[in-house]
C-alpha positions in Angstrom: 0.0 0.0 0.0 1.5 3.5 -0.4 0.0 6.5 0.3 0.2 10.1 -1.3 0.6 13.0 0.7 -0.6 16.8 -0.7 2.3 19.3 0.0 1.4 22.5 -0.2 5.1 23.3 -1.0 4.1 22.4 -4.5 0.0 23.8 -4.6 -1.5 27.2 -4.4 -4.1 27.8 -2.1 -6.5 28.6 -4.4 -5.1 25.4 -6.9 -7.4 22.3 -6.9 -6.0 18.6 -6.7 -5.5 17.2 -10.0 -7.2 14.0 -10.4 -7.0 11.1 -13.4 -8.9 13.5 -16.2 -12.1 11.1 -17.4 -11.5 11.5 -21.2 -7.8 11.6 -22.6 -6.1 14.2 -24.7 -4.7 14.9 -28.1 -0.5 14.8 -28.7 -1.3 19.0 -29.6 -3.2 19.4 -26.3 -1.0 17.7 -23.9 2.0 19.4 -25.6 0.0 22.9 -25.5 -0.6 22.3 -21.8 3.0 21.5 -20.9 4.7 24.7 -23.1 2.2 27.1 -21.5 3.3 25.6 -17.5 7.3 26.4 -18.4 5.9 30.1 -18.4 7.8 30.8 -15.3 10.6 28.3 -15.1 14.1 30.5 -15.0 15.6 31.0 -18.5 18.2 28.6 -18.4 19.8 29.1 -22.1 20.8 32.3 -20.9 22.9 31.2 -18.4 20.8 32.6 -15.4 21.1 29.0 -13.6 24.3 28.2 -13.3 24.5 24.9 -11.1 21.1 23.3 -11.8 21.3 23.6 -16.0 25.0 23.2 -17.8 23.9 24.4 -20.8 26.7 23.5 -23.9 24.9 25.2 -27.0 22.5 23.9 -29.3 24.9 21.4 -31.0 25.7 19.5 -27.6 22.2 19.5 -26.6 20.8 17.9 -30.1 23.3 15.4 -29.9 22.2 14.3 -25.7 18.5 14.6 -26.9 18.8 12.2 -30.2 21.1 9.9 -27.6 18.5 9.9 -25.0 15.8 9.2 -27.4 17.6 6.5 -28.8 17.8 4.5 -25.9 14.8 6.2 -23.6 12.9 3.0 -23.5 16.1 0.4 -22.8 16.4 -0.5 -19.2 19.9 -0.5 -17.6 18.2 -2.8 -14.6 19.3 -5.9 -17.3 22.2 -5.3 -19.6 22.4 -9.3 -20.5 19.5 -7.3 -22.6 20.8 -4.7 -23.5 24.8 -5.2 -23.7 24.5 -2.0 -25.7 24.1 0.0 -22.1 26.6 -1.8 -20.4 29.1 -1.1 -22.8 28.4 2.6 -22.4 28.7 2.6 -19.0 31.9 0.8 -18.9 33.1 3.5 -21.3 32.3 6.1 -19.5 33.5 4.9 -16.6 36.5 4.2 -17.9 37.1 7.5 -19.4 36.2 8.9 -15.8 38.8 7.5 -13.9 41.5 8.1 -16.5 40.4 11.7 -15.9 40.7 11.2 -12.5 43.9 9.6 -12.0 43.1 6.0 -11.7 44.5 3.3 -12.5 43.5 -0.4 -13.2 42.1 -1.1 -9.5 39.7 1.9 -10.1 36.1 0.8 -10.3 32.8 2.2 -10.4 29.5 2.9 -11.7 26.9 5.7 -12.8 24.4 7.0 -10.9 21.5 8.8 -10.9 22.6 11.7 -10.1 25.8 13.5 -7.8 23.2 13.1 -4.4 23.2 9.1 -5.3 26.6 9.4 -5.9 28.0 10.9 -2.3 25.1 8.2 -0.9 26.7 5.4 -2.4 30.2 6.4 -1.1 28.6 6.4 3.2 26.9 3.2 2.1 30.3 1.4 1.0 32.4 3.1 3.6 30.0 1.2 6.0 29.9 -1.5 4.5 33.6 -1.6 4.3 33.6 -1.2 8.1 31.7 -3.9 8.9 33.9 -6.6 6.6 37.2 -5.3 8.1 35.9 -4.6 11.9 34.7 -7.1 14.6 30.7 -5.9 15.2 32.6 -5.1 18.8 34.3 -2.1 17.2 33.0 1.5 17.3 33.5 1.7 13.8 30.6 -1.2 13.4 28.6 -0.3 16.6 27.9 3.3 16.3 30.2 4.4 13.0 31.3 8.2 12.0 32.1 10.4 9.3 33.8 13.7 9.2 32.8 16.3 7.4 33.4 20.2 7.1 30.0 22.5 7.6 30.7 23.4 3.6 30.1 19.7 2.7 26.9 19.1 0.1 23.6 18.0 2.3 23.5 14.8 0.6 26.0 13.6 3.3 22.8 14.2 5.5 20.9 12.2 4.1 23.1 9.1 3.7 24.1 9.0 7.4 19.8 8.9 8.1 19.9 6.3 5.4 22.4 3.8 7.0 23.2 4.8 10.5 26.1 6.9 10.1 26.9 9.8 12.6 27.9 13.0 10.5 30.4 14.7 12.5 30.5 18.5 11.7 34.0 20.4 11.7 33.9 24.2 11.4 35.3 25.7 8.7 38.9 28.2 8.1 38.8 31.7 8.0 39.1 30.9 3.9 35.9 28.8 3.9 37.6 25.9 3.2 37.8 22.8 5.0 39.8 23.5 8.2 42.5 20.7 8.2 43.6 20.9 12.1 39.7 20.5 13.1 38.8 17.9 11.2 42.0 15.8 12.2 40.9 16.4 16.2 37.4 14.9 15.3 38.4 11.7 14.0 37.7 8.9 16.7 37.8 5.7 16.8 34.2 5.7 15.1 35.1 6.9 12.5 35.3 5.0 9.2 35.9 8.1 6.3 36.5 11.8 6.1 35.2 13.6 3.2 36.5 16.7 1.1 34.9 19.0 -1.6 36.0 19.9 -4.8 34.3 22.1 -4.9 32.2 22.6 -2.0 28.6 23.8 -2.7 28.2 26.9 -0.7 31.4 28.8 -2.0 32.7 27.2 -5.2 36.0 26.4 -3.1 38.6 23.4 -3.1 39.3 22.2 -0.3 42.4 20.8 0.6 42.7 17.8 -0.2 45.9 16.4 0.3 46.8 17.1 4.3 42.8 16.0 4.3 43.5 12.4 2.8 47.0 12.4 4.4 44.9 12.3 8.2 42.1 9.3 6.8 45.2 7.2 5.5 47.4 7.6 9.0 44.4 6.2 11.0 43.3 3.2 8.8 40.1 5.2 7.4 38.5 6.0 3.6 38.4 9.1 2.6 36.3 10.2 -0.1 36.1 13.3 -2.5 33.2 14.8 -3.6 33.7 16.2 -6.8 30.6 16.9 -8.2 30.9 19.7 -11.3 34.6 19.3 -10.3 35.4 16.3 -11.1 34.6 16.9 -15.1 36.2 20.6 -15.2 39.3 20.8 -12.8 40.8 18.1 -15.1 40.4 20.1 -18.1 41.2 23.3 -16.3 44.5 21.5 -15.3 45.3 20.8 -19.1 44.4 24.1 -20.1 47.6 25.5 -17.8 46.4 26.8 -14.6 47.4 25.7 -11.7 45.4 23.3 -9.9 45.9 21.4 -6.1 46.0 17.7 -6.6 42.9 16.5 -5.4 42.1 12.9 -7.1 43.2 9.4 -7.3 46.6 10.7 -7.6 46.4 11.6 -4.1 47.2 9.1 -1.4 44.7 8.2 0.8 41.8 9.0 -1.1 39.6 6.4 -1.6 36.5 7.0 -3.9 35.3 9.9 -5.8 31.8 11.4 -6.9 31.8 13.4 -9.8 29.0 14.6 -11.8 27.3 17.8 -13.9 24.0 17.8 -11.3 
């Protein structure tokens, strides 16, 4: 049984509850319907968005839509069906973690989207905790993470999912991730630290390095979230500017979530 809750987050006051209409409509109707309802959704080809829409141009954006199209009715749940989608994602995979400084031991999938991602990473950092811990151990009984305030809100989220306690550090005076207070908050609990680059709030990296140096002296994962990062600082990197090491070239760090939201 599941049950449907109104929100009036989403209604107007004076906006009735749409119910299952009695008689269907035409392709030009439906269509019509859905046009005139984008009326006050924010402009994004104009770049007033930045974060929520990457917009490329209209070449990119013809080629994703044909893609998606192509394959909008294959389902990834199977691909002894459709090998077709399992050979995409190994490729893109593939292509991600050369990007990011891996190497053959690298691994991974794709994700729904950069909140699935960092949710993934909690889930396998406890799971990794309870293969390498006796249930005895604080890591398994009552496990840790530890995070700077700037970290994405996704990290919420996981640690209600699975049980994790999300241990807040404040951050510098430069916004970043404050390297001395997130070292005094690791305890025996905890099983990973995490970084951003960037972090949401301010578009900052921070650092990364002294940060995975800490998780790898006390036996911890440390992931990287690198959402929006992850697919620019590389390029950035090649174009000549410098940039602070921050991926699998990094000791210590242990997975990476990178995405274009």
């Amino acid at each position: 049984m599941s049950v449907l809750l109104r929100s009036s987050f989403f209604l107007k006051e004076d906006e009735p509850v749409t119910s299952l209409p009695e008689k269907g409509q035409s392709k030009d109707e439906v269509l019509t319907t859905m046009q005139k309802a984008r009326g006050g959704d924010v402009g994004w080809r104009d770049g007033k968005i930045f974060s929520l829409v990457y917009y490329g141009g209209e070449e990119a954006s013809q080629v994703v839509k044909e893609a998606y199209t192509m394959f909008m009715s294959e389902n990834a749940l199977n691909p002894g069906a459709f090998p077709s989608l399992k050979k995409f994602e190994s490729e893109v995979i593939n292509m991600s973690a050369s990007l990011l400084g891996g190497d053959e031991d690298v691994v991974g999938n794709m994700t729904s989207s950069g909140t699935e991602s960092i949710v993934m990473a909690v889930y396998a950092a406890r799971e990794w905790a309870r293969a390498n811990f006796p249930d005895t151990d604080p890591k398994c009984r009552a496990p840790e993470i530890v995070v700077p305030l700037s970290v994405h809100p996704a990290i919420e989220k996981a640690g209600h999912y699975f049980g994790v306690k999300v241990v807040h550090t404040p951050l510098g005076d430069d916004f970043r991730a404050n390297v001395s207070a997130m070292r005094a908050a690791v305890t025996p609990a905890t099983i990973m630290m995490v970084g951003s680059t960037p972090a949401y709030p301010h578009g900052l990296i921070d650092p990364i390095k002294p940060l995975a140096q800490i998780a790898l002296k006390a036996g911890i994962l440390f992931h990287v979230d690198a959402c929006a990062g992850g697919f620019i600082l590389p390029f950035v990197r090649k174009a000549g500017y410098m940039m602070p090491e921050f991926d699998f070239r990094v000791p210590g760090v242990t997975s990476i979530s990178a995405d274009l939201h």
